[in-house]
DSSP file (Angstrom, degrees, kcal/mol; ACC not computed):
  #  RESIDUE AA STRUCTURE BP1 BP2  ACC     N-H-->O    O-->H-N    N-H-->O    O-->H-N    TCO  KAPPA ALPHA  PHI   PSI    X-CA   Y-CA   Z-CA
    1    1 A X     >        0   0    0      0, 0.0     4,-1.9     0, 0.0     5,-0.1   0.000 360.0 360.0 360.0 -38.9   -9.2  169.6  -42.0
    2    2 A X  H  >  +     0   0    0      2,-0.2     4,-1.0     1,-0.2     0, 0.0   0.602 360.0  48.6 -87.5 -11.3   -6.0  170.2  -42.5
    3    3 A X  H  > S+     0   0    0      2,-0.2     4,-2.1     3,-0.1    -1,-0.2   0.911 109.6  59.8 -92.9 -55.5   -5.5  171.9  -38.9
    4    4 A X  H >> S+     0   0    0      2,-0.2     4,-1.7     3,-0.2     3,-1.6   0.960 106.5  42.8 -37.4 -86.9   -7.5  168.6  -37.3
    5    5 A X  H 3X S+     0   0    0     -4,-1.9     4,-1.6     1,-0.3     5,-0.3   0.782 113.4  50.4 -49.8 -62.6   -4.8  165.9  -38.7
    6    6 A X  H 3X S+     0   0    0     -4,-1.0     4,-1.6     2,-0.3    -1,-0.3   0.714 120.2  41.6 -69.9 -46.2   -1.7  168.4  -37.5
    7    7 A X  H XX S+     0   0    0     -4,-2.1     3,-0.9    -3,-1.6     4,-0.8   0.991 119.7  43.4 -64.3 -68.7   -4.1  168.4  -33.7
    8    8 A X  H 3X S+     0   0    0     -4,-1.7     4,-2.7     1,-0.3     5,-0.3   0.756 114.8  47.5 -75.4 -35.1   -4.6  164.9  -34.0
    9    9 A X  H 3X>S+     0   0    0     -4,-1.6     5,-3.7    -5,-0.2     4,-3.1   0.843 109.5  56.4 -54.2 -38.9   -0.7  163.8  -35.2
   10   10 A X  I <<>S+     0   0    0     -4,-1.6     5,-1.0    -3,-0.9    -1,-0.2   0.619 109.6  39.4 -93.5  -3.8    0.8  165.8  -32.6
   11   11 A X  I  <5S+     0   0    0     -4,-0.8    -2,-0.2    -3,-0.3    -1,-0.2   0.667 126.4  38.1 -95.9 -33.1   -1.1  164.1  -29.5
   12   12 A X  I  <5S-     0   0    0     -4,-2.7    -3,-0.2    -5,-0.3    -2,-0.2   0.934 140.4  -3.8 -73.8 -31.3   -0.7  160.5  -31.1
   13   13 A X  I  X5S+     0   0    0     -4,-3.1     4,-1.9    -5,-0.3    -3,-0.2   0.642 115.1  69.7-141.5 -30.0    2.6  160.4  -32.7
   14   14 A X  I  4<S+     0   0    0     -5,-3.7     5,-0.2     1,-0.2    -4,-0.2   0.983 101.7  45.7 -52.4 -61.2    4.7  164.1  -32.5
   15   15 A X  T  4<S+     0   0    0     -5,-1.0     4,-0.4     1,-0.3    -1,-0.2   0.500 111.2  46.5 -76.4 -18.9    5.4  164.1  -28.9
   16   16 A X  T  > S+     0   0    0      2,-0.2     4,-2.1     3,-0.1    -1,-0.3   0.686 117.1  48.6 -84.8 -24.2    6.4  160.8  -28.4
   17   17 A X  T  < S+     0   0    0     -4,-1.9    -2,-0.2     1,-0.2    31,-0.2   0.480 112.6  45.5 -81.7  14.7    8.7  161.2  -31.4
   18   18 A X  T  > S+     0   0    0      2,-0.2     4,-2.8     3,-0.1     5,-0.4   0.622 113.8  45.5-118.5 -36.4   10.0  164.1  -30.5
   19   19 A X  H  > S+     0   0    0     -4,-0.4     4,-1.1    -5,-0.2    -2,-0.2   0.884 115.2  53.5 -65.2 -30.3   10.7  163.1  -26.7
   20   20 A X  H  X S+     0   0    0     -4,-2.1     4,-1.9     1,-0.2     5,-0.4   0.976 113.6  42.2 -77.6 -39.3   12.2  159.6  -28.3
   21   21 A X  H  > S+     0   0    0      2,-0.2     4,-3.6     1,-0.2     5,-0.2   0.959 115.6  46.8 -69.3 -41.7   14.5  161.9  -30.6
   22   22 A X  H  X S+     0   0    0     -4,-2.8     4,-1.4     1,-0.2    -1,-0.2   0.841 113.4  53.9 -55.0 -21.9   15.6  164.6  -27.6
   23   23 A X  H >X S+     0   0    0     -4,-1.1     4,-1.4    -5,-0.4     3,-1.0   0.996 112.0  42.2 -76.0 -64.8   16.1  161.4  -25.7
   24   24 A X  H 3X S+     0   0    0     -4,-1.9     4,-1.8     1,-0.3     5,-0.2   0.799 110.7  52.6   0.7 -65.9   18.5  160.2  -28.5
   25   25 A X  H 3X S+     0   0    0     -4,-3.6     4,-3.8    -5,-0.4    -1,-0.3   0.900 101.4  63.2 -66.7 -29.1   20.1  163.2  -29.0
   26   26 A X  H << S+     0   0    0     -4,-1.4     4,-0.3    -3,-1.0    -2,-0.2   0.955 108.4  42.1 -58.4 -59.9   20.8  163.3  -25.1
   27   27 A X  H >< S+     0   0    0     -4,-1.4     3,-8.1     2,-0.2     4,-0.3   0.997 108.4  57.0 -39.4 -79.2   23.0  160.0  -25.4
   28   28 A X  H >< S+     0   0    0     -4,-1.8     3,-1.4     1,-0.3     6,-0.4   0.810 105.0  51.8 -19.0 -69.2   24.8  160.9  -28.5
   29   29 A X  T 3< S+     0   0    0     -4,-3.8    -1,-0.3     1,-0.3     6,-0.2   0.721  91.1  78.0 -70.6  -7.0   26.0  164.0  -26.9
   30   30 A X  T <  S+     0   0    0     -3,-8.1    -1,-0.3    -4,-0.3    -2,-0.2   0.837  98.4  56.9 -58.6 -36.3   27.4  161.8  -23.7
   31   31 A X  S <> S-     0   0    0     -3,-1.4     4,-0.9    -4,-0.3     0, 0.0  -0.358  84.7-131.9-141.5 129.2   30.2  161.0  -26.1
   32   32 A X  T >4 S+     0   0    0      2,-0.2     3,-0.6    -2,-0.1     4,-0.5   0.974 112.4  41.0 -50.2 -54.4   32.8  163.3  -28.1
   33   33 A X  T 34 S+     0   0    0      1,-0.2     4,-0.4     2,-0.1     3,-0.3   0.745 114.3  53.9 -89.2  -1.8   32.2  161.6  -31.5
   34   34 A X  T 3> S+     0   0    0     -6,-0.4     4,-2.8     1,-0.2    -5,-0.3   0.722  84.3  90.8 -77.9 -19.7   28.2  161.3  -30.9
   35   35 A X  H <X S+     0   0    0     -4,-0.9     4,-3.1    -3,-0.6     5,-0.2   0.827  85.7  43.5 -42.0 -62.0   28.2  165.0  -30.3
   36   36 A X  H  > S+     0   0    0     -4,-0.5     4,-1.5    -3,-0.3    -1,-0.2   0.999 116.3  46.9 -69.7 -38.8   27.5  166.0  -34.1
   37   37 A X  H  4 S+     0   0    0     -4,-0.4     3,-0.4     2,-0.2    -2,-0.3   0.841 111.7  48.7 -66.3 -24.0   25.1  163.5  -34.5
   38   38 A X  H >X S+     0   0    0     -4,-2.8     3,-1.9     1,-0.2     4,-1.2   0.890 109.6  57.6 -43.6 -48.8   23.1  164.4  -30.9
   39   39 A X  H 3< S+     0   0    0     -4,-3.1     4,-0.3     1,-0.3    -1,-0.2   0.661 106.3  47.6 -78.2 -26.5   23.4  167.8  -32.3
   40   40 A X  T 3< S+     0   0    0     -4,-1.5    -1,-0.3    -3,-0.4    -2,-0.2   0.456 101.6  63.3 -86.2  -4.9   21.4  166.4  -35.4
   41   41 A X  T <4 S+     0   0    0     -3,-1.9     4,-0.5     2,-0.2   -16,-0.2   0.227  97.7  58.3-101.2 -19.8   18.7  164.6  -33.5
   42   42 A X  S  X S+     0   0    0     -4,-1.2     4,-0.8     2,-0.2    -2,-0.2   0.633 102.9  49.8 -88.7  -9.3   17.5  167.6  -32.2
   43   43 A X  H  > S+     0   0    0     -4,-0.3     4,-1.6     2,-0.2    -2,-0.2   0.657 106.6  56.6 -63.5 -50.9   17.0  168.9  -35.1
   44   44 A X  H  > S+     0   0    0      2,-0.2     4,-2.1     1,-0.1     5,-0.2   0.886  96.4  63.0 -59.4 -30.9   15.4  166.3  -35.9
   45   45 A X  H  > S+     0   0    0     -4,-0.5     4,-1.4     1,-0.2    -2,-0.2   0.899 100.3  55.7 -52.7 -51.7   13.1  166.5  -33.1
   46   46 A X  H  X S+     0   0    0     -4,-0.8     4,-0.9     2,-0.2    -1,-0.2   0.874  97.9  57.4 -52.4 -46.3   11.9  169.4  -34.3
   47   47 A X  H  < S+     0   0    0     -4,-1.6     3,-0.4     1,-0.2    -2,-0.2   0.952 110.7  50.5 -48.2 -70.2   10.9  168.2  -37.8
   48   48 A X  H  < S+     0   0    0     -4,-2.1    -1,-0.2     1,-0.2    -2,-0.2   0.736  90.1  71.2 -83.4  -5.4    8.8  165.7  -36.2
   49   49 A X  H  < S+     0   0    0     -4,-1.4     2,-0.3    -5,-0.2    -1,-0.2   0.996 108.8  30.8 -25.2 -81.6    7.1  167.7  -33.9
   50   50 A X     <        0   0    0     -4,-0.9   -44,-0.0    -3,-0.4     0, 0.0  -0.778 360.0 360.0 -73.7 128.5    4.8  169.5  -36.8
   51   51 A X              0   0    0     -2,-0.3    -1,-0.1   -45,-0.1    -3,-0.1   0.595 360.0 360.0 -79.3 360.0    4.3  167.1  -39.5
């Protein structure tokens, strides 16, 4: 069951929350002082990948 929600989270709701956070992170880093926090949104990105 537990393998089924993780399938089913990561086509409904991981991949777009993980593209909206690299996307995120992308901006930030356009910037000097966004840089650590870009650098923290990919990380985040990751996290939501997997729940």
């Amino acid at each position: 069951m537990n393998i089924l929600g993780n399938i089913i989270w990561l086509l409904f709701g991981g991949i777009l929350g993980t593209i909206a956070w690299l996307i995120a992170g992308l901006v930030l880093c356009l910037t000097i002082i966004g840089i650590p926090f870009g650098i923290q949104c990919f990380k985040i990105a990751q996290l939501v990948l997997w729940p």
